[in-house]
C-alpha positions as CSV (number, residue, x, y, z in Angstrom):
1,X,-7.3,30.3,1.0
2,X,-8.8,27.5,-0.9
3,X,-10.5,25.9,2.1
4,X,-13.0,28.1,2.8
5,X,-14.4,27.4,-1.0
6,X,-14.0,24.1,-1.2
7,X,-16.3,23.9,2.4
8,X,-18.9,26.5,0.5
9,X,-18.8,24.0,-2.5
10,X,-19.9,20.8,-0.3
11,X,-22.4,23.4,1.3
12,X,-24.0,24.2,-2.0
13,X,-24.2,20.6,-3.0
14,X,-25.4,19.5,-0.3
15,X,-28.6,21.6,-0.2
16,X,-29.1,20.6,-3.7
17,X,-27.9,17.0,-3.3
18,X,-25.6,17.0,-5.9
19,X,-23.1,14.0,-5.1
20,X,-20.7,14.7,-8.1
21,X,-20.3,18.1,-6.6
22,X,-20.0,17.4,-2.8
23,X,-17.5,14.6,-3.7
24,X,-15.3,17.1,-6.1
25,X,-15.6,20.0,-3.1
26,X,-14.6,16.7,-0.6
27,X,-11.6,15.6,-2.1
28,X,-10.5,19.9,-2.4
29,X,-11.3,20.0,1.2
30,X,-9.7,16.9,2.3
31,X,-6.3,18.1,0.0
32,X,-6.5,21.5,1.8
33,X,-7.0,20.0,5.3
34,X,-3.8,17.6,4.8
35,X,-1.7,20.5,3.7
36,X,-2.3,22.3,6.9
37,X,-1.4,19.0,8.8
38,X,-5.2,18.4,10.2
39,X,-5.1,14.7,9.1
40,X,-8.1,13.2,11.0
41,X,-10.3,16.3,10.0
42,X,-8.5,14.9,5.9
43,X,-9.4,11.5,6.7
44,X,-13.0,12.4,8.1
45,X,-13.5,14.3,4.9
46,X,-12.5,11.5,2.4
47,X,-14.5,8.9,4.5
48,X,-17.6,11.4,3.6
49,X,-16.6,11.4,0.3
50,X,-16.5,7.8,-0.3
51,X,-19.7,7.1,1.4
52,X,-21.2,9.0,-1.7
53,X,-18.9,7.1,-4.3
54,X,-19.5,3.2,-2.8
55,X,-23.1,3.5,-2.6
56,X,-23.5,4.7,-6.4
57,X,-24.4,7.9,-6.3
58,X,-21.3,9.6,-8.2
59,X,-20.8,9.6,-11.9
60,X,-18.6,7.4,-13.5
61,X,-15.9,9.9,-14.1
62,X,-16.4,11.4,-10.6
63,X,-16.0,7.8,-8.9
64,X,-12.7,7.1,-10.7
65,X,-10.9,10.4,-10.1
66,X,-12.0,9.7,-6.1
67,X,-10.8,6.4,-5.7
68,X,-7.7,7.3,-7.4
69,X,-7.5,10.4,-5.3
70,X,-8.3,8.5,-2.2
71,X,-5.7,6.2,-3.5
72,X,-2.7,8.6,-3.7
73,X,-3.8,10.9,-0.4
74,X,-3.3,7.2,1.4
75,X,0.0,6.3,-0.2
76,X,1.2,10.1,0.6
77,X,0.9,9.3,4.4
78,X,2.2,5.7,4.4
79,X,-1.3,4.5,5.7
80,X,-0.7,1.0,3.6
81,X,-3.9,-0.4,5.2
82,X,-6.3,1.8,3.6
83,X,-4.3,2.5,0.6
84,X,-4.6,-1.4,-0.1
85,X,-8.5,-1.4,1.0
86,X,-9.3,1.4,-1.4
87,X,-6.8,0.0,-4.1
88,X,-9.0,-3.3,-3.8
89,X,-12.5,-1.1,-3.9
90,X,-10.9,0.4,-6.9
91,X,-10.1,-3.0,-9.0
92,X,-13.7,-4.0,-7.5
93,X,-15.6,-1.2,-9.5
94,X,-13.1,-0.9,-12.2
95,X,-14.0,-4.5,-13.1
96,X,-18.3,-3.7,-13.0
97,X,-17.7,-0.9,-15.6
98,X,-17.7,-0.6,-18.9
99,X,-15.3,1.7,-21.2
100,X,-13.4,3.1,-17.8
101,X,-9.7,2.8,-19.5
102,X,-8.2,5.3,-18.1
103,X,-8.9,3.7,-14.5
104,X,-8.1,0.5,-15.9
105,X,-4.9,1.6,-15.9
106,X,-4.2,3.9,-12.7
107,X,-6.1,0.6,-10.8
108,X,-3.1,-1.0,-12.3
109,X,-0.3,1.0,-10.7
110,X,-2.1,1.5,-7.8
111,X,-2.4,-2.6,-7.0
112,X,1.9,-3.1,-8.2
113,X,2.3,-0.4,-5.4
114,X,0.6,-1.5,-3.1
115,X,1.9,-5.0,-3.6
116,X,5.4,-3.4,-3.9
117,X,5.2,-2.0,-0.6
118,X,3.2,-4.4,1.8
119,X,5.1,-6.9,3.5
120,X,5.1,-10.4,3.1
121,X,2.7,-13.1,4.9
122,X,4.7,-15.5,6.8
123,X,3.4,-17.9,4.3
124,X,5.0,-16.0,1.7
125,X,8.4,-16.0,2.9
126,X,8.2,-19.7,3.1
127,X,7.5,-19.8,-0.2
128,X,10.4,-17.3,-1.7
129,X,12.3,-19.6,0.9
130,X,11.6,-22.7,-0.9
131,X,12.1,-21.6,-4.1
132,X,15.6,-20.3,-3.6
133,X,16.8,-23.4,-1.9
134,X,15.0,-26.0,-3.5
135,X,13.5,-27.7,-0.4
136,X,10.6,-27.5,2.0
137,X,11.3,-24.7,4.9
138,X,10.5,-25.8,8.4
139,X,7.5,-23.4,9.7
140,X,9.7,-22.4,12.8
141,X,12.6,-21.9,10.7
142,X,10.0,-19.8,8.1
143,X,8.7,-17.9,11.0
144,X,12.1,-16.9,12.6
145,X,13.1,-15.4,9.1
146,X,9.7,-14.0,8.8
147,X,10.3,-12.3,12.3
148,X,13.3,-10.8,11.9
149,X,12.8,-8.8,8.5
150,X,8.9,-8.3,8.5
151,X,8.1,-9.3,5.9
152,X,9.9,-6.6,3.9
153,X,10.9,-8.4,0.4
154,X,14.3,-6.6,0.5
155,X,15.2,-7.8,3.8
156,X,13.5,-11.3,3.0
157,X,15.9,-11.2,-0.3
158,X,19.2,-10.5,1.5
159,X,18.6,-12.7,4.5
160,X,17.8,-15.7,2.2
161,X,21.6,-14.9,0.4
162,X,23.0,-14.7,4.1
163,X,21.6,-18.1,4.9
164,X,22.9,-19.8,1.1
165,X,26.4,-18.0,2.1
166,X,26.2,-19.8,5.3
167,X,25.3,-22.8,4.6
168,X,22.5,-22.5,7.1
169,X,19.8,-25.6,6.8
170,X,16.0,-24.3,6.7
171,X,15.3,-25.9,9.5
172,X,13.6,-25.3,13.1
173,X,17.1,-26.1,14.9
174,X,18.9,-23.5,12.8
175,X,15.7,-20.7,13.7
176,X,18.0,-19.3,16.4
177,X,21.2,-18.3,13.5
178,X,18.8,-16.3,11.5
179,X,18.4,-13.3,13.6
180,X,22.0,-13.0,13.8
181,X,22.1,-12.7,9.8
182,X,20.0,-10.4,9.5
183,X,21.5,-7.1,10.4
184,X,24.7,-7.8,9.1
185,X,23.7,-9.5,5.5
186,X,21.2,-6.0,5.2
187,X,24.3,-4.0,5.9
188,X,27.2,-5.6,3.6
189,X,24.2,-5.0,0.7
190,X,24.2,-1.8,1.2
191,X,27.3,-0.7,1.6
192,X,28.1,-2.8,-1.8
193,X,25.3,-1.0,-3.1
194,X,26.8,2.5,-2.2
195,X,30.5,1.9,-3.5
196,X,28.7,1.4,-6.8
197,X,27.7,4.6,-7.0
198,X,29.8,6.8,-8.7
């Protein structure tokens, strides 16, 4: 029922070219549209919408509440890329403003969720790697480990206690035990995790 409104709304401001407007009645549309599972026609909206907010024309106030809007619609349907391009955008124009803390702090949560959820470069799994057993990891043997959890700092976490436990070398010629690891060191955690539970 709200639809219909929300498309009269961009109407309106579009004749009069009133950007805080159109981008409020956008971000209502785009809500509405997801709701009744017409994603690209939700993503096509927002994309409108943002046009308006990156190239200035929307108050301060108006800009915040889109990106952050923009922000949590992405988050909603696990698109990580775009969540993390518009999480960027945000911290971007957060930093050019002046007296915008209440956005200081949702750009905040938006960038430890973003980093909470994206997976790790290959580079960065060498890294946790090298830290956890004191020495430099081979790149196949970084790569191999990288492979087989994604990058997923979890999986990264356990596989790294799997390889300690087994008093696997980091090295190239030991790339071929990891994958092995993998599954079962994810499984035992989680299965000690459960018979905690009360």
């Amino acid at each position: 029922a709200a639809l219909p409104l929300f498309e009269r709304s961009a109407e309106i401001a579009d004749k009069r070219d009133d950007a805080d407007l159109f981008t409020l009645a956008g971000l209502g549309r785009s809500r509405c549209l997801q709701m009744t599972g017409r994603e690209a026609d939700s993503t096509a909206a927002l994309d409108e919408v943002m046009v308006h907010v990156v190239g200035g024309r929307v108050a301060p106030q108006v800009s915040g509440l889109a990106y952050c809007s923009v922000i949590d619609i992405c988050l909603g349907r696990f698109d990580l890329t775009r969540a993390t391009e518009w999480t960027a955008a945000l911290g971007q124009w957060v930093d050019a403003q002046r007296g915008m803390v209440p956005y200081r702090g949702s750009c905040l949560v938006h960038r430890a969720e973003i980093l909470q959820l994206a997976p790790l470069s290959q580079r960065a799994v060498a890294e946790l790697m090298r830290l956890a057993f004191g020495a430099d990891v081979e790149p196949g043997f970084a790569a191999a480990c990288h492979e087989v959890t994604g990058g997923v700092p979890f999986l990264v976490r356990e596989l790294i206690r799997a390889i300690a436990d087994q008093g696997i070398e980091p090295t190239s010629a030991a790339s071929s035990r990891v994958a092995g690891l993998a599954p079962r060191s994810v499984s035992h955690s989680v299965v000690q995790r459960l018979s905690r539970l009360p």
